[in-house]
C-alpha positions as CSV (number, residue, x, y, z in Angstrom):
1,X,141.2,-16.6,-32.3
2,X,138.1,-16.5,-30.8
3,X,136.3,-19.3,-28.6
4,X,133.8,-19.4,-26.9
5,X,132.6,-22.4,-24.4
6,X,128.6,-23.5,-25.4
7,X,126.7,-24.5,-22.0
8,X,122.7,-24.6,-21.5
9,X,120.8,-26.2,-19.1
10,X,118.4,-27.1,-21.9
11,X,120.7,-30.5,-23.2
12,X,122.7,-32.9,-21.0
13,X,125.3,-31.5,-19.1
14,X,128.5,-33.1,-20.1
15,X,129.9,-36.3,-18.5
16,X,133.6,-36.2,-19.0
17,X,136.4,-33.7,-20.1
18,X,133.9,-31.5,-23.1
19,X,131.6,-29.7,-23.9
20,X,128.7,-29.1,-25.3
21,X,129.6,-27.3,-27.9
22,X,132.3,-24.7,-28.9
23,X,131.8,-21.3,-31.1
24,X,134.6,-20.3,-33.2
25,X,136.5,-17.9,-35.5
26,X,139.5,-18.2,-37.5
27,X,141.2,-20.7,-39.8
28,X,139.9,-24.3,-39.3
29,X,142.5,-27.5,-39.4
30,X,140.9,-30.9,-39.8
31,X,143.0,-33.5,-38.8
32,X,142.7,-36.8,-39.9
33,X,142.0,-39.8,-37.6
34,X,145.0,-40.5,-35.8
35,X,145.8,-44.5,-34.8
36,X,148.6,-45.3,-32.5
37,X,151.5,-45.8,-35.1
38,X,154.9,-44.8,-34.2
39,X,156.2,-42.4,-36.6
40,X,159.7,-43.5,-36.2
41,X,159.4,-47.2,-37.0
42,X,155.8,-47.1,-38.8
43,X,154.8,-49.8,-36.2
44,X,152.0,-49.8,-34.2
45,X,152.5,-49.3,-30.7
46,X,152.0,-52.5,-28.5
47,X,150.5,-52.3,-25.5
48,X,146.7,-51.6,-23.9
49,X,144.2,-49.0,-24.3
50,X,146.5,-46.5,-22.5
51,X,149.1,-47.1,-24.3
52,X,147.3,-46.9,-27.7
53,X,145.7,-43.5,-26.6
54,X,148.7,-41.7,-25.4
55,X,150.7,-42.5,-28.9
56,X,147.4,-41.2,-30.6
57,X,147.3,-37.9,-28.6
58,X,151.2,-37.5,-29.2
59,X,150.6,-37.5,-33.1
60,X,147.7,-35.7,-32.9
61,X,150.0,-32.7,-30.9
62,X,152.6,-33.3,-33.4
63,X,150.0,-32.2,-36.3
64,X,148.8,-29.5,-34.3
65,X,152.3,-28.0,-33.3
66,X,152.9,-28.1,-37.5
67,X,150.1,-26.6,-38.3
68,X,150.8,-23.5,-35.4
69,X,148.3,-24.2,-33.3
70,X,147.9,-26.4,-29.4
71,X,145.6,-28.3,-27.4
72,X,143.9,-24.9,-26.6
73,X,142.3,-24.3,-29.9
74,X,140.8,-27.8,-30.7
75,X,137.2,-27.6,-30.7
76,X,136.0,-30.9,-31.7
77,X,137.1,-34.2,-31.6
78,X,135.9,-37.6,-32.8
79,X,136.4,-41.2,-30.8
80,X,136.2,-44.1,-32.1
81,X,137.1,-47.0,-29.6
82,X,136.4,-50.9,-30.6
83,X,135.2,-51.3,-27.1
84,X,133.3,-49.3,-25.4
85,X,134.4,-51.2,-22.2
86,X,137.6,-49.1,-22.8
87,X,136.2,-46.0,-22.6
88,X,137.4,-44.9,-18.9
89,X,141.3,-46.0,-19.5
90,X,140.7,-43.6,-22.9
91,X,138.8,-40.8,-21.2
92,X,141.9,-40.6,-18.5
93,X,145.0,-40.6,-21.0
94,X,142.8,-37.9,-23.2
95,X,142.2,-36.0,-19.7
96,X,145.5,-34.6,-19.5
97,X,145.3,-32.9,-23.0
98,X,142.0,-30.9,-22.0
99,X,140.9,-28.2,-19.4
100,X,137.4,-29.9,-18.5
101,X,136.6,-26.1,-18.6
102,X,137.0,-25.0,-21.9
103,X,137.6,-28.7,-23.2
104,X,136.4,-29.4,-26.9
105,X,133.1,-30.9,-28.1
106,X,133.2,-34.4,-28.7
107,X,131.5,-37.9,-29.9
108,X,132.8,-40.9,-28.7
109,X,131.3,-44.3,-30.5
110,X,132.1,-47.9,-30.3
111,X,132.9,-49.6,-34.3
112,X,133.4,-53.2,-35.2
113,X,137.0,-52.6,-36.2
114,X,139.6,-50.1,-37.1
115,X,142.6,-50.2,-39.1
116,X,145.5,-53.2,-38.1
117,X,142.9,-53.8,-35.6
118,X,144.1,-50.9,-32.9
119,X,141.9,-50.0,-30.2
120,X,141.4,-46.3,-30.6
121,X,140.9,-44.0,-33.5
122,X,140.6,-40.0,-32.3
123,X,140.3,-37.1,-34.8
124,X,140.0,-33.5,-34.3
125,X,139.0,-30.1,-35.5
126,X,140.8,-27.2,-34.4
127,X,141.3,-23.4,-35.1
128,X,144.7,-22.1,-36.2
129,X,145.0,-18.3,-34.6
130,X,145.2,-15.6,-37.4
């Protein structure tokens, strides 16, 4: 797979663990927004922000790990948070899945609600190597 980190002083320098953008080669996975439900009991997780984010990122790895590819080859990522004030407690539970070097590109918005009212909503792109 190729991948190659995007910079340019031209646009905002990022603010957190991405990038600007991300060039790519290869097969592309799209996986669907991911919400903190428990696979094992179909429950949603109970518990804060943190909480919420870290049972999101775990079946988000899960997906990727099916699909035979990691962390590493994600190139994009979508956020959606229903409060924006949550945003740091977020940014430091999805921190630990990224490199801030070679991290993904991402968009992180605020929406009125998400489904059975969680806090978080994160979906992703990545590249599955050939």
């Amino acid at each position: 797979m190729f991948k190659k980190v995007i910079r340019t002083n031209q646009a905002p320098a990022p603010v957190g663990p991405y990038n600007q953008a991300i060039a790519t080669s290869g097969q592309i996975l799209f996986v669907a927004g991911q919400i903190p439900l428990d696979p094992q009991t179909g429950k949603i997780v109970e518990g804060d922000i943190t909480a919420q984010t870290q049972q999101v990122m775990v079946n988000i790895e899960a997906i990727l790990t099916e699909a035979g590819t990691n962390w590493d080859n994600v190139v994009k990522t979508s956020v959606f948070l229903t409060d924006l004030a949550n945003f740091g407690a977020m940014n430091q539970v999805y921190a630990r899945y990224f490199v801030e070097d070679t991290a993904p590109a991402r968009a992180c918005v605020e929406v009125s609600r998400l489904p059975k009212e969680v806090l978080v909503e994160i979906e992703c792109i990545a590249v599955i190597d050939q």
